[in-house]
C-alpha positions, -999 to 999 in steps of 0.1 A, spaced: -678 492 302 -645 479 294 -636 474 333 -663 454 338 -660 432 308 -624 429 319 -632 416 352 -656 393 340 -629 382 325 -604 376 352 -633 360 373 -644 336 343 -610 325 338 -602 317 377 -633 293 377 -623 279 347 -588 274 361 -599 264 395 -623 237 377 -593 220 355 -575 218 386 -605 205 405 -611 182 378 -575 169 375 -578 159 412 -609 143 413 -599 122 386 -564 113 404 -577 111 438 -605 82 418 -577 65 404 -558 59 431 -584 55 457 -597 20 426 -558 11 432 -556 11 468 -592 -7 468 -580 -32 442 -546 -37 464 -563 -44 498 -590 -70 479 -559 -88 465 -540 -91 500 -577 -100 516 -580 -127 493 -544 -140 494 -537 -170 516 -503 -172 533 -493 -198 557 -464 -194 586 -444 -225 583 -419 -237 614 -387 -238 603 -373 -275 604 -358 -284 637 -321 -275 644 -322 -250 615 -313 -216 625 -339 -186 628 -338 -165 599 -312 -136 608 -296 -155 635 -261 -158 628 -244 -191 613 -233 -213 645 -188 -209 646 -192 -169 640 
């Protein structure tokens, strides 16, 4: 009787470890998926304009004119 109580045990406390681990990554995987969702709204909503450089100015990361 003590066998099988024993391994009631063992399987018992694997689910129960498998749950808190399952648990734990639920919960992270939710967290960073409202990050990522959050990030990609604020870039959506973010308005950037390309301005041309004035004229004669160099590109930026073209090297100084004399070098």
């Amino acid at each position: 009787m003590s066998e099988i109580k024993g391994q009631l045990l063992g399987i018992v406390l694997a689910l129960a470890l498998f749950g808190v681990v399952f648990g734990i990554m639920v919960s992270s995987f939710g967290r960073t998926s409202s990050a990522i969702g959050q990030r990609m709204t604020d870039a959506a909503t973010t308005s950037a304009t390309y301005q041309e450089p004035a004229a004669g100015a160099p590109a930026a990361g073209a090297p100084a004119a004399g070098n």
